[in-house]
N, CA, C and O of each residue as an XYZ file, in Angstrom:
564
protein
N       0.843     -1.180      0.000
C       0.000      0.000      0.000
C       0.889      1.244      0.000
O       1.962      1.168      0.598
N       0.572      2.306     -0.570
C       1.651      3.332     -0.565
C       0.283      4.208     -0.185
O      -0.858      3.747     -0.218
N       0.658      5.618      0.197
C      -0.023      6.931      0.534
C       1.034      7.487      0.233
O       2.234      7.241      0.121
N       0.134      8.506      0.099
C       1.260     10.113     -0.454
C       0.586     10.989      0.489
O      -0.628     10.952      0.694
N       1.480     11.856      1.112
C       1.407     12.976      1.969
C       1.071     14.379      1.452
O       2.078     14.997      1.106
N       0.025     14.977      1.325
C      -0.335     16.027      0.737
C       0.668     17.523      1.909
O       0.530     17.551      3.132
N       1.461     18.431      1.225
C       1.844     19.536      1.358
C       0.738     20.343      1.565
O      -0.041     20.481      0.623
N       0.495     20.960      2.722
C      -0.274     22.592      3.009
C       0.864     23.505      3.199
O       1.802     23.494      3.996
N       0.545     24.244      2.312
C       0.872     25.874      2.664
C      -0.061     26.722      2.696
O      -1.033     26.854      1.952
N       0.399     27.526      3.941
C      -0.763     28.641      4.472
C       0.186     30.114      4.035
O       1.414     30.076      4.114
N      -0.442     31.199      3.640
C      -0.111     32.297      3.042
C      -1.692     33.067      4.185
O      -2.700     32.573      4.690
N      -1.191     34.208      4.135
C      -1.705     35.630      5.059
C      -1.934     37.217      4.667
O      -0.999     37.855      4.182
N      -2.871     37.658      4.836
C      -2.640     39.102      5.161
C      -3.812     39.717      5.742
O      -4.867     39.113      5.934
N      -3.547     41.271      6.094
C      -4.525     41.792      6.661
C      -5.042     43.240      5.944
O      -4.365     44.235      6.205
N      -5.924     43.359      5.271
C      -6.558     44.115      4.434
C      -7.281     45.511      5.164
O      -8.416     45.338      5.608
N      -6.739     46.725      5.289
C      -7.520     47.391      5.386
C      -8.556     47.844      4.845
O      -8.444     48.981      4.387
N      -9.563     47.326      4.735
C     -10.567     47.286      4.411
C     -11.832     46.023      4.922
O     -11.788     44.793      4.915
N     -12.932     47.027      5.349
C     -14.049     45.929      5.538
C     -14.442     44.715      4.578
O     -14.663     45.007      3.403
N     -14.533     43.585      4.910
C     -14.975     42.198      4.898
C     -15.942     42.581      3.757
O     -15.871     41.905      2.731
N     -16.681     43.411      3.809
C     -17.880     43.176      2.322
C     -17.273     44.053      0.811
O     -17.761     43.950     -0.314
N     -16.217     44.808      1.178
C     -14.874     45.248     -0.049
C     -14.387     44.188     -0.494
O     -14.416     43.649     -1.600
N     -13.739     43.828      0.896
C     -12.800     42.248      0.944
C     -13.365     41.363     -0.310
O     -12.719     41.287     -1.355
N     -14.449     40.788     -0.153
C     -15.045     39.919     -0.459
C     -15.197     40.148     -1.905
O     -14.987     39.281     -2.753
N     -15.644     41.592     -2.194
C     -16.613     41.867     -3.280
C     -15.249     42.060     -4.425
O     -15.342     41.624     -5.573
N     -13.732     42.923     -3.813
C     -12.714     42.429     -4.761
C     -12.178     41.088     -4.913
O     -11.294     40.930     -5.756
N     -12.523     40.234     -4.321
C     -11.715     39.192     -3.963
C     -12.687     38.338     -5.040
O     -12.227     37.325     -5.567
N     -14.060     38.798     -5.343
C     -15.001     38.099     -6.213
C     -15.458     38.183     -7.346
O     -16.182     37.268     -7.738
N     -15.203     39.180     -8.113
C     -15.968     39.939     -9.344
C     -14.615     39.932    -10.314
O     -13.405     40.074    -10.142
N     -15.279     39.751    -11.140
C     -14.239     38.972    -12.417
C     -13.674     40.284    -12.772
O     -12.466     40.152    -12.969
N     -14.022     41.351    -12.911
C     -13.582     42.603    -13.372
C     -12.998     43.931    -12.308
O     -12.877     45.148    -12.449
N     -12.678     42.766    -10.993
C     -11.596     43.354    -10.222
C     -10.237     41.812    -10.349
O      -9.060     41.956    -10.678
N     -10.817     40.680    -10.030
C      -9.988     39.868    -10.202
C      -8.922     40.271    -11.820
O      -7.700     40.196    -11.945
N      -9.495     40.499    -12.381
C      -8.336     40.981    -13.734
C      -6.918     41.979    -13.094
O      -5.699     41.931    -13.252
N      -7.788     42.779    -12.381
C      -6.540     44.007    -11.864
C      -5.923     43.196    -10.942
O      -4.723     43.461    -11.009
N      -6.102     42.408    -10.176
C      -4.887     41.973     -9.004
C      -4.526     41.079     -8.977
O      -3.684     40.910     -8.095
N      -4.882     39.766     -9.938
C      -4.484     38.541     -9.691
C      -2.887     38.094    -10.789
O      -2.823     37.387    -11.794
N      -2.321     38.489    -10.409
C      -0.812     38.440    -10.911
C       0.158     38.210     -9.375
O      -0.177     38.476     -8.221
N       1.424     37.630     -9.884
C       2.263     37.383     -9.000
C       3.397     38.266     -9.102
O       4.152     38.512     -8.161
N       3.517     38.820    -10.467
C       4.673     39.505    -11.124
C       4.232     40.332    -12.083
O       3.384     40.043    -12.928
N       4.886     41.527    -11.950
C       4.376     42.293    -13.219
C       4.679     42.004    -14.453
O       4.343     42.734    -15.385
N       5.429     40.775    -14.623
C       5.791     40.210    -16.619
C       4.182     39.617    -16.662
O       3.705     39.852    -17.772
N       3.366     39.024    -15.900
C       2.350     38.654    -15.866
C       1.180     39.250    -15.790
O       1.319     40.318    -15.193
N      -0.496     38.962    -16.287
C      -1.273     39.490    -16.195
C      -2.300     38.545    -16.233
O      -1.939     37.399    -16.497
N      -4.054     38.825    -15.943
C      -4.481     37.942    -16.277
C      -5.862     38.616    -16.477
O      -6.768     39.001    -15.738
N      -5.556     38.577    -18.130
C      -6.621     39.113    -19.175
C      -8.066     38.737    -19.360
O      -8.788     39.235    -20.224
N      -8.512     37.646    -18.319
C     -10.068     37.119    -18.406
C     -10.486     36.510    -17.280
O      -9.831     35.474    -17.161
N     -11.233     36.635    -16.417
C     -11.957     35.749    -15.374
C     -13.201     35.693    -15.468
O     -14.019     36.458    -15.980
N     -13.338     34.306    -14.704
C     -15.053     34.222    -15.204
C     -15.277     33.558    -13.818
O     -14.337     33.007    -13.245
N     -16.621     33.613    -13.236
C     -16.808     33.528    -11.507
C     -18.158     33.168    -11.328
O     -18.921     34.121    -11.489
N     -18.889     31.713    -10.946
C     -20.250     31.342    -10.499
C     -19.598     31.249     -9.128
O     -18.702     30.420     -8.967
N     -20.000     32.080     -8.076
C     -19.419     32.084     -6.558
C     -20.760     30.683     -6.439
O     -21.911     30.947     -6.786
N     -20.521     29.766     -6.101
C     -21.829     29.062     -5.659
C     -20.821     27.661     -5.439
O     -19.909     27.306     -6.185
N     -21.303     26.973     -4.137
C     -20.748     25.396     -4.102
C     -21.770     24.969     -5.505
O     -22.898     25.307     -5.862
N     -20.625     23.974     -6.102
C     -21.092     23.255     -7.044
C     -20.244     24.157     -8.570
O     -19.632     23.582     -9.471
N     -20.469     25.617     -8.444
C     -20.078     26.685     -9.225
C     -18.129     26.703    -10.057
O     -17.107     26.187     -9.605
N     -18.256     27.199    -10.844
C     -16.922     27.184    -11.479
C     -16.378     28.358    -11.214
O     -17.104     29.255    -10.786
N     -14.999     28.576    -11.417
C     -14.201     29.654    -11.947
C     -13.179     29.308    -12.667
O     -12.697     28.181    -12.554
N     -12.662     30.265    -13.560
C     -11.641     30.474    -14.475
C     -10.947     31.784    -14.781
O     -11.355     32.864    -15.208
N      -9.823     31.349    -14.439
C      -8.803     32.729    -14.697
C      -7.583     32.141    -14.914
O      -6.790     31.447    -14.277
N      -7.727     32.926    -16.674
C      -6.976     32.777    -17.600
C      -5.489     33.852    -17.305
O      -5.673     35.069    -17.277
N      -4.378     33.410    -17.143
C      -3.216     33.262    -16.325
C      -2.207     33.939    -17.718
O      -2.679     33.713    -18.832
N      -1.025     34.646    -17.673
C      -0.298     34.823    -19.397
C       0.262     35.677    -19.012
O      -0.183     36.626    -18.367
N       1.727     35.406    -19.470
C       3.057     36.290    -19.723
C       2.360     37.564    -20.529
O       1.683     37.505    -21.555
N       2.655     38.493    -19.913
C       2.711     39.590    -21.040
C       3.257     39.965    -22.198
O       2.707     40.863    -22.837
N       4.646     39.240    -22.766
C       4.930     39.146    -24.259
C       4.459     37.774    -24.822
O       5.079     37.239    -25.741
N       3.035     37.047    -24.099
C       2.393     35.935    -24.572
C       2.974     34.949    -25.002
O       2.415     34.229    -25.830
N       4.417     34.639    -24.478
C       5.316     33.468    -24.524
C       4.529     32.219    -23.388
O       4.898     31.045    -23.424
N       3.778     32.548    -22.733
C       2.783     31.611    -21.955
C       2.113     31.959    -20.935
O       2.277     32.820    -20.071
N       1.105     30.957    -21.195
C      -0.240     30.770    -20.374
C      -0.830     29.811    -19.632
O      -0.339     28.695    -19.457
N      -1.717     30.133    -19.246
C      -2.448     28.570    -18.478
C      -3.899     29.331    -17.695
O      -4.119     30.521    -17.468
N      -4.508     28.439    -17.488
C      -6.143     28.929    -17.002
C      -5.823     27.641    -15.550
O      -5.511     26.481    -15.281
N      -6.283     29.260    -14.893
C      -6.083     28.605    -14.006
C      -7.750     28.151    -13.126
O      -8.575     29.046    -13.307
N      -8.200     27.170    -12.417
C      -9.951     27.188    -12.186
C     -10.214     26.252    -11.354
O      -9.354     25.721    -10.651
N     -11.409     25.961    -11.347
C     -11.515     24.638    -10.880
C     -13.020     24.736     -9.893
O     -13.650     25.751    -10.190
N     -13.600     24.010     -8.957
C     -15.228     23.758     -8.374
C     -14.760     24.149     -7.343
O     -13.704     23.937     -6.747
N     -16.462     25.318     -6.999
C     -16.394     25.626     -5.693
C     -17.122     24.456     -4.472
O     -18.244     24.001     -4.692
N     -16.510     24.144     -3.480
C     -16.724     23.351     -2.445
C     -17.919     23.715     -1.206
O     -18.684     23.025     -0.532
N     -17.643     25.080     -1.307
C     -18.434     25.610     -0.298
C     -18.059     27.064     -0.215
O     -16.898     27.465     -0.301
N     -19.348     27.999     -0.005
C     -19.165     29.133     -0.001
C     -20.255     29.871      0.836
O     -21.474     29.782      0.689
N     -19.356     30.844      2.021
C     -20.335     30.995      2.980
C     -20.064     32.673      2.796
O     -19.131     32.995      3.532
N     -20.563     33.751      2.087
C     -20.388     34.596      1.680
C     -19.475     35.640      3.090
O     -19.809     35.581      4.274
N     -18.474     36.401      2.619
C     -17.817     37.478      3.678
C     -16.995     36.571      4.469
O     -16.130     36.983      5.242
N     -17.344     34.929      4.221
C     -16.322     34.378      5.508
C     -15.325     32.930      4.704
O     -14.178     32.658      5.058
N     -15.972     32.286      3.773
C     -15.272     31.572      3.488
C     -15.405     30.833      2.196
O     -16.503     30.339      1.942
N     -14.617     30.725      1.517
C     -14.345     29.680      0.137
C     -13.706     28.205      0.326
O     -12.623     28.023      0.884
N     -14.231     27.537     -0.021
C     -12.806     26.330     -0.490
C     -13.588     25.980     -1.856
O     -14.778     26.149     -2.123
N     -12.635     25.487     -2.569
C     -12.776     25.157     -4.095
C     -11.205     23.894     -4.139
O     -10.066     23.913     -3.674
N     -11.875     23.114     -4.823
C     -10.965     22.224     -6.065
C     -10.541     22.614     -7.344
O     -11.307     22.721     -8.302
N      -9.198     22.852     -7.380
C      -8.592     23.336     -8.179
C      -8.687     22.284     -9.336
O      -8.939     21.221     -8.769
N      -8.602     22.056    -10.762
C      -8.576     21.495    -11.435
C      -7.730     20.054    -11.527
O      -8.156     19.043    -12.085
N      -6.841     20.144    -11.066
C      -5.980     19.148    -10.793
C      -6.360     18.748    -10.014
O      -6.042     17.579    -10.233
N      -6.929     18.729     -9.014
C      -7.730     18.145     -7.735
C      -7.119     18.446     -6.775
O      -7.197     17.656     -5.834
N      -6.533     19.301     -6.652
C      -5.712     19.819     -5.357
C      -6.627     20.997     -4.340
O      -6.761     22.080     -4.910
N      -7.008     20.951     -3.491
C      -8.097     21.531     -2.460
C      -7.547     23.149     -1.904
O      -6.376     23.285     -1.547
N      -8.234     23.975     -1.889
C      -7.944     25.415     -1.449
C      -8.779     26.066     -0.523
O      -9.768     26.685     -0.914
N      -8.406     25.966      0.956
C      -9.329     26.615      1.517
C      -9.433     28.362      2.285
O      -8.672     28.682      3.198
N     -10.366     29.207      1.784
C      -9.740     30.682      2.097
C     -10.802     31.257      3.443
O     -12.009     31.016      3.468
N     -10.123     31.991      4.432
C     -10.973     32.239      5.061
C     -10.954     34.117      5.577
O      -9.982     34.646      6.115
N     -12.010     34.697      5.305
C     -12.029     36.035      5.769
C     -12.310     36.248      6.919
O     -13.245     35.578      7.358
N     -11.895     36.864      7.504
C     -12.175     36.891      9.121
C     -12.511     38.863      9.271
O     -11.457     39.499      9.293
N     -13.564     39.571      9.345
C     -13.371     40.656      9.845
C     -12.883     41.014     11.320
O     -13.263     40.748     12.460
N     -12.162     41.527     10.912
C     -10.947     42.271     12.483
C     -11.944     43.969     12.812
O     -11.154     44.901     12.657
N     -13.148     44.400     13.135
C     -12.756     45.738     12.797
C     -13.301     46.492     11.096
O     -14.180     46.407     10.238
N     -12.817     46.773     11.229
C     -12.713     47.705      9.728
C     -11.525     47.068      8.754
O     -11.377     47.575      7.641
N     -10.785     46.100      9.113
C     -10.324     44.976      8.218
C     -10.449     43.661      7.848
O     -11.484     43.124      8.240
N      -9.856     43.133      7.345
C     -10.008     42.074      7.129
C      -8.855     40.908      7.041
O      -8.196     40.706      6.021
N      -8.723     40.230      8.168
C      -7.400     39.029      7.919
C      -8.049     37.780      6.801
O      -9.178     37.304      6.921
N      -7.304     37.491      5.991
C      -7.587     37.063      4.753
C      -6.350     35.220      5.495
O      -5.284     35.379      6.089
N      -6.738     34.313      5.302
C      -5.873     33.001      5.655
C      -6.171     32.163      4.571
O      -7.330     32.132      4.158
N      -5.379     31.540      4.097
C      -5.331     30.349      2.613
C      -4.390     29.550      2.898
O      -3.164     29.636      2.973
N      -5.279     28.626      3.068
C      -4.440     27.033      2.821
C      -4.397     26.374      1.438
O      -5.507     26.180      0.944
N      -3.637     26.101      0.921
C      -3.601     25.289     -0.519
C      -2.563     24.150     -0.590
O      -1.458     24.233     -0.054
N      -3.001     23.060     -1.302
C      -2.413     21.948     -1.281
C      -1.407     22.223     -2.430
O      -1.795     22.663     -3.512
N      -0.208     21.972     -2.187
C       1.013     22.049     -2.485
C       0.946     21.331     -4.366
O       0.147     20.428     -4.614
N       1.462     21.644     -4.982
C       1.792     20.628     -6.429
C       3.043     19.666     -6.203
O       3.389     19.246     -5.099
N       3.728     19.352     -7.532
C       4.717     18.355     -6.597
C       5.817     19.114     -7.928
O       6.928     18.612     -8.100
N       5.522     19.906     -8.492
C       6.718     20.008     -9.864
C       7.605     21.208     -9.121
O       8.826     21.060     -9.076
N       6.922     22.543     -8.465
C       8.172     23.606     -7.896
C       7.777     23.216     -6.069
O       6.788     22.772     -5.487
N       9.096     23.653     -5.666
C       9.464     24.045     -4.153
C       8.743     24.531     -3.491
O       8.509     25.612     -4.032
N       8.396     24.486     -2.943
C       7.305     24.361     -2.000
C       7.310     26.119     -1.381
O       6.294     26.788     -1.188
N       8.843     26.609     -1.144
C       9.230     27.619     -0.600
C       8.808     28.706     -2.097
O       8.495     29.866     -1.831
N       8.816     28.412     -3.120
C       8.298     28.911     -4.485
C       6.829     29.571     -5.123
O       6.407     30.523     -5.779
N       6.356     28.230     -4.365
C       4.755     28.338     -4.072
C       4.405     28.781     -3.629
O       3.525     29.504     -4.095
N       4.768     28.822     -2.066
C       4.341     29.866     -1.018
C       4.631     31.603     -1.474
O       3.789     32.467     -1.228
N       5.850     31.883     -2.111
C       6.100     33.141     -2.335
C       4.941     33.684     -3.323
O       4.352     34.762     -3.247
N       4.728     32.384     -4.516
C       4.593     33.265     -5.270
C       2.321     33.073     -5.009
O       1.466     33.403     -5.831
N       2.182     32.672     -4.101
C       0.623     33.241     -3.755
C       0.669     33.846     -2.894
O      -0.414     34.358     -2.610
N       1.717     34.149     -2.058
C       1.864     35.355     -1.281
C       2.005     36.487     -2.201
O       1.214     37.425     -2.104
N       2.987     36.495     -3.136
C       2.638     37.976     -3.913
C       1.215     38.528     -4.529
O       0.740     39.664     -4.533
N       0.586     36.934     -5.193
C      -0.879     37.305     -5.862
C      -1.498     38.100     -4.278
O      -1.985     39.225     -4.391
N      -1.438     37.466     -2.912
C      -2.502     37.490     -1.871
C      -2.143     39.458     -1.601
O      -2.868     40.448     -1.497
N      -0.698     39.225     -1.582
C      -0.004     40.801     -1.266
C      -0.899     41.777     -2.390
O      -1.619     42.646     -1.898
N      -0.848     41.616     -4.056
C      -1.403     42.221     -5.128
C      -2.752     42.399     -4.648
O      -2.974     43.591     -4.431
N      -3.490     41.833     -4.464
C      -5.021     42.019     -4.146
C      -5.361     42.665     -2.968
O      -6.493     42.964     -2.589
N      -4.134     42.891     -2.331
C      -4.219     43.748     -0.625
C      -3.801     45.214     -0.922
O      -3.878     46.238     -0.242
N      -3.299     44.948     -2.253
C      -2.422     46.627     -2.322
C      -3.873     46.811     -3.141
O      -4.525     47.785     -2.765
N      -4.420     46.061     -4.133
C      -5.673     46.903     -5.192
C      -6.468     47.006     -4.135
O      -6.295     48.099     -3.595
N      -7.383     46.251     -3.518
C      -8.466     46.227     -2.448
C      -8.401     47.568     -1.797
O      -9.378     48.316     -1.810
N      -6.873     48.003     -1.025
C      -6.844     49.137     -0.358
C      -7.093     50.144     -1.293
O      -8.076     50.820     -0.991
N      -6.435     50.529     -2.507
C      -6.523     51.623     -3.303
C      -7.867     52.344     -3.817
O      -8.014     53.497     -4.222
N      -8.847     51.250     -3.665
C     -10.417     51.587     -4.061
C     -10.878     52.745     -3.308
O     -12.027     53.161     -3.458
């Protein structure tokens, strides 16, 4: 019998801004365009969003001199509006996000199951930058 050990990494931040901002950038396909990058060579030119367990998303992922891409998506698991997401990523790897209002902010926590092709320390950085990107747009509104 073999098992394989699934990798969690947890990534953080704290959003000035109230939980129903939080939420509402964190949800709408036509804010997700502006913040969901890790790097500025990157962008991501299309999202599409049924917030609903059972529901899809897709966000289409691409180098900015269009040397490459990938869509990134997958089923929502459960969704309890202002407080929490988890979704299955396409590959079947599990993501669970949780908003917590602090106040007049919002601590934002994500667990995601690790891939097995980059470093683990790689992964973590680079959805910490997307989580960081969406904390710097969210505030700027």
């Amino acid at each position: 019998m073999t098992t394989t050990e699934k990798n969690i990494i947890s990534i953080e931040t704290t959003v000035n801004a109230p939980v129903e901002k939080t939420w509402k950038t964190w949800t709408t396909p036509e804010d997700v365009v502006q913040w969901n990058t890790a790097s500025p060579e990157w962008h991501t030119p299309r999202a599409e969003n049924d917030l609903r367990a059972g529901g899809t998303f897709l966000y289409r992922m691409e180098a900015k001199d269009g040397s490459f891409g990938f869509d990134f998506g997958g089923v929502y698991d459960a969704v309890t509006p202002n407080e929490y997401i988890e979704y299955t990523m396409g590959d079947g790897r599990n993501v669970k996000n949780h908003f917590n209002a602090v106040g007049n902010q919002t601590h934002i926590v994500i667990h995601f199951e690790a891939e097995n092709q980059n470093p683990l320390d790689m992964q973590q950085a680079g959805w910490q930058s997307i989580l960081d990107n969406f904390r710097k747009y969210t505030e700027s509104l």
